[in-house]
C-alpha positions, 0 to 999 in steps of 0.5 A: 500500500506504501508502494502504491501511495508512493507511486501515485504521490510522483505520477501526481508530481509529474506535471508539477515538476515539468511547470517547475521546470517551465517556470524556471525557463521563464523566470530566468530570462526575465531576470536576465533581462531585469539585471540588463534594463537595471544597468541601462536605466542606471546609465541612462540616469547617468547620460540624462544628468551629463545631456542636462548639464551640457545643455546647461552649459550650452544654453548659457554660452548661447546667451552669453554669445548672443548678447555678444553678438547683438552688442557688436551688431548694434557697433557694426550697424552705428559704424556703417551709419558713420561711414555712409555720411563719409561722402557728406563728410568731405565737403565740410570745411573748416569755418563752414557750417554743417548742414546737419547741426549747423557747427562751424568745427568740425574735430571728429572729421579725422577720427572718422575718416581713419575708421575701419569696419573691417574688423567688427565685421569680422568678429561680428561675422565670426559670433554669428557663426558661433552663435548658429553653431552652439545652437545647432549643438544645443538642437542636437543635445535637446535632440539626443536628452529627449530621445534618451529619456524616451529611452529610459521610459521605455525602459522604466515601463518594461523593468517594471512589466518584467517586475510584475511578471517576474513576482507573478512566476515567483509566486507560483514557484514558491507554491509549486515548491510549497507542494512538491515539498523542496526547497528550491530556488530559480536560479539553480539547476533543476536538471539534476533534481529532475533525473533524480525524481525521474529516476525514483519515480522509475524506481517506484514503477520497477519497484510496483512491477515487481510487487505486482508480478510477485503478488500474482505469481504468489496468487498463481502459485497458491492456486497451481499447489490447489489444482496439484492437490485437487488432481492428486486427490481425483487421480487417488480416486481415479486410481481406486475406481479403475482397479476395480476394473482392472484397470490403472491410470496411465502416464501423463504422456500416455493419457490421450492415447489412453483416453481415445482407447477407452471410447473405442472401448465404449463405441464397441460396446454400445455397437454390441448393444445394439447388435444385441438387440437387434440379433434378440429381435431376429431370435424372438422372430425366428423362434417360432419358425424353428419349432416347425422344422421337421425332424430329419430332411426329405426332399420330397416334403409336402410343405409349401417352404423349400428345403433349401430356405428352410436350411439356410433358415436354420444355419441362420438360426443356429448361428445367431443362437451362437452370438446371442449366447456370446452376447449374453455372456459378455452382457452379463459381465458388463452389466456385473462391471456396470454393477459394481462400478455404481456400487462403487461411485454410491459407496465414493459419492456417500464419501464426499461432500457431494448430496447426489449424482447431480450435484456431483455431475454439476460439479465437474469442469466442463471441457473449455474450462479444462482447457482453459485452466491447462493453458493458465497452468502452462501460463503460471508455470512459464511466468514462474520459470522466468521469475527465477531465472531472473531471480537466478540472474540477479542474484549471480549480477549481485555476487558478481558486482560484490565479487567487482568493487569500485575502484579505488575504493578501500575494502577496508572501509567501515559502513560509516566511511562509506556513506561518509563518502558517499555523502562527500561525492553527493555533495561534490556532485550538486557543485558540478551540477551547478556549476554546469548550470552557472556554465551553461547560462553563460553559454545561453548568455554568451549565445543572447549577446551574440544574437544582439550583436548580430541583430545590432550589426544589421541595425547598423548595416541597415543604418549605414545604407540610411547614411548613405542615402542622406549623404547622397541627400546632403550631397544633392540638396545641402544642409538642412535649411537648404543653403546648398540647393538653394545655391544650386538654383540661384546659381542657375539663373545667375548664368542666365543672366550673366548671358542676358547681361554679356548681351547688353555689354556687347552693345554697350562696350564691347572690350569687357564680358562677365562669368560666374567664378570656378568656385560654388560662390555665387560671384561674378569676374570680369574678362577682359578680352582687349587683354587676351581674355584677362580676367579680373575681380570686379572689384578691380573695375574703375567707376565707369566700368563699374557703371557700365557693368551694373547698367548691364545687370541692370538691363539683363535683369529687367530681360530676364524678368520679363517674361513674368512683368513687364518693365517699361520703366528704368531709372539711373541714379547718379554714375554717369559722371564717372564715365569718360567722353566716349563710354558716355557716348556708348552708354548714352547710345545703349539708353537711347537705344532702350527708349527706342524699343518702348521703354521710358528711361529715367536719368538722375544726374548732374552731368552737364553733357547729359542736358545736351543729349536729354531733351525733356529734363526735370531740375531741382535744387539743393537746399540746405541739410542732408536729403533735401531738394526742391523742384525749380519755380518752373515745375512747382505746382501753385 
């Protein structure tokens, strides 16, 4: 029964140790991963306070840089007023009064005259310039803090998902361990625990087998040594009975021929039986007609019969007296045998438990049952054969193992010492088993990291297939507020007009040509083909040229922007008088030209040869202070 109990208590653990089992598989990854969102989330702490005070740092270098740079721009800008009054600047002299504050002395006209923009411009071109880049960098640092605290949320979320998960499996270990009654822990390797419960529940199951077997040889035996005691006893009887008849029972191996001999015996004697009756018919027939028959034969008889009949009747008749009497006799010894065998069976039948000759009747085995229980017999017996020779078996393993012990094991130890060192081994072999776990979860680690790595490595293959195509991007389009595109586009309709504007020098002037500089400055350069296609800074240009020059953009710009509005009017402010004799002819002639295809051109200019060659003029006067005319008394209005 404690076998039994024992059985069924493991085939009810069965299940529970494989969740054990599949517990662990699933509360040591999310440890795993716990450890690693820790880590990282520790880090990103650690990042998030750097990110922050670089941002600090940036935001008030920024402020710093900025306000530097308004200052100088408020310089720059007082500077370039200063400058622009330079022209005003020279017609003042000393005793005269300024026109602007009405002073006789003039003591800044020096100071003024020596000062540069040239370095204010510089430093204010260079704060702008750091400005614009500590405010991509602080972009790029609020970029990457916003994205690494979406990072730490995430992470956040995640460890504290893992956490529920991991207390729900936690829980469920503890009961399951609670239950099975160990005490264990997830981080330990189960794989010995689990061979070890396989291998007594295995025990058990050999253990029940060979209970159960030993239980029903037991059982078979008993009732072999019952049926051997039954057929000792009905053999005795057998034996009684036959030797009333003269008769013995037969060897084992000769009771089938014995068995068929004595139906015969019985089919014979039935057969007689019947030929008895039959042959006592033919007599009581036949008996009458012998009495008839005469006494000696004559052949000339007066019967009816002949005599031959009557002679085959009467060899007949004599004949089968002959058998009737041997019949007779062998009748009467049956029936003195049938006799005394019912004497016999009544005085045996008033011997045994049985009340009547039907009970008894009831009482025997029908032929299947024989049957089956020779075939059960032979069964038991081969059963019981095997079971010794295996408990034959087992008992030579055993004296052979006995006869083979471990090596290096001390014959001379004592029980104690034994189970000493069987403790000792036990224990050493917990340490290897955990030892191949710690060992193995390196492995599986070792294989995580590698399948992170790959994954990171086509992440980054993938990234760089992104680079390129944005590299390919900046390359076509530039950075990200469009600068290089923009070039690029403006760069295309600077060589249009750079054409329309050659067309206008052609007719203006035909010694000078202007062209786009090599480099990706959208600047222009001179050449000057009276002096093998030189080529020149425009800046190098005179005044005349320089006007020649603009009134040459100016034209193509009104050409090229034609075919959107169309300008019909072109005023010229001032220029002229930079220009000698014959350029001014040119020019002069390029704008009559101009007239003469529709449009209305406007000449400012106090150039005395422009009256002669410009019939409908406009005068005005200068009065004092700066910017201010009048119109001549002839074009006031009243």
């Amino acid at each position: 029964q404690a076998l039994a109990e024992a059985r069924a208590l493991h085939t009810r653990q069965r299940p529970l140790r494989h969740r054990l089992a599949a517990l662990q598989g699933q509360i040591f990854p999310k440890q795993k991963r716990q450890a690693q969102l820790q880590a990282a989330i520790a880090r990103h702490h650690q990042e998030q306070a750097q990110y922050t005070q670089r941002l600090a740092d940036k935001r008030l270098s920024y402020k710093t840089k900025a306000q530097e740079l308004a200052d100088v721009r408020t310089i720059c800008e007082q500077e370039a007023r200063i400058k622009d009054l330079e022209s005003q600047r020279a017609h003042l002299q000393s005793g005269q009064p300024c026109p602007l504050c009405g002073s006789t002395t003039h003591p800044a006209i020096a100071a003024y005259q020596a000062l540069e923009l040239s370095a204010n411009q510089t430093r204010r071109d260079a704060l702008e310039k750091e400005v614009k880049t500590l405010a991509e960098e602080g972009a790029a640092l609020r970029g990457q803090l916003d994205a690494l605290t979406q990072q730490l949320q995430r992470d956040e979320s995640e460890a504290q998902s893992l956490l529920q998960e991991e207390q729900a499996l936690t829980e469920e270990w503890q009961t399951l361990c609670a239950t099975l009654g160990v005490q264990l822990q997830p981080q330990e390797d189960l794989a010995g625990w689990l061979t070890a419960a396989e291998e007594h529940e295995q025990q058990l199951d050999q253990l029940s087998q060979r209970h159960a077997l030993q239980t029903q040889i037991a059982a078979h035996t008993e009732q072999v040594a019952r049926f051997t005691a039954q057929i000792a006893q009905r053999q005795a009887s057998l034996t009684a009975d036959l030797a009333q008849y003269t008769l013995s029972l037969p060897a084992p191996e000769d009771e089938a021929s014995w068995l068929n001999e004595r139906a015969d015996e019985a089919k014979i004697w039935q057969q007689r039986q019947t030929e008895f009756a039959d042959l006592q018919t033919q007599i009581d027939r036949l008996a009458p007609l012998l009495e008839t028959l005469p006494q000696t034969d004559t052949a000339d008889s007066d019967d009816d019969v002949p005599l031959d009949n009557w002679r085959q009747a009467h060899d007949e008749c004599v004949s089968l007296q002959s058998q009737l009497q041997t019949l007779q006799e062998q009748t009467t010894q049956e029936q003195q045998r049938a006799a005394e065998a019912i004497a016999h069976f009544d005085a045996a039948l008033k011997n045994s438990p049985f009340d009547s000759q039907a009970t008894f009747l009831a009482a025997l085995l029908d032929e299947e049952t024989v049957t089956r229980l020779e075939k059960q017999q032979q069964t038991l017996e081969s059963q019981l054969q095997q079971a010794k020779a295996l408990s034959a078996q087992s008992a030579q393993a055993l004296a052979d193992h006995q006869q083979q012990p471990p090596a290096g094991l001390d014959p001379t130890c004592t029980a104690e010492q034994l189970v000493q060192r069987l403790a000792q081994l036990a224990q050493q072999l917990r340490e290897n088993t955990t030892r191949q776990g710690e060992i193995r979860q390196q492995i599986k680690q070792d294989a995580d990291n590698r399948q992170r790595q790959r994954a990171l490595m086509a992440e980054m293959k993938q990234a760089s297939q992104q680079v390129e195509d944005w590299g390919y991007l900046n390359a076509l389009i530039g950075s990200k507020e469009g600068d290089k595109f923009r070039k690029f586009a403006q760069g295309l309709t600077l060589d249009n007009l750079v054409w329309l504007a050659n067309h206008q020098l052609t007719r203006l002037h035909g010694r000078y040509l202007l062209q786009r500089k090599a480099s990706d400055a959208l600047e222009l350069e001179v050449v000057d083909t009276w002096q093998a296609d030189a080529v020149r800074d425009t800046r190098t240009l005179s005044g005349g040229e320089s006007f020649l020059v603009s009134l040459a953009l100016a034209l193509a710009l009104s050409d090229l922007v034609s075919h959107k509005t169309r300008i019909d009017s072109l005023f010229l402010d001032e220029g002229f008088g930079t220009l000698d004799s014959e350029t001014l002819d040119a020019a002069l002639d390029a704008l009559d030209a101009l007239n003469a295809s529709g449009k209305t051109i406007g000449v400012i200019s106090h150039v005395e040869a422009m009256k002669e060659r410009i019939p409908v003029q406009i005068k005005v006067k200068k009065i004092n202070g700066l910017g201010y005319s009048k119109l001549d008394k002839a074009f006031a209005v009243e």
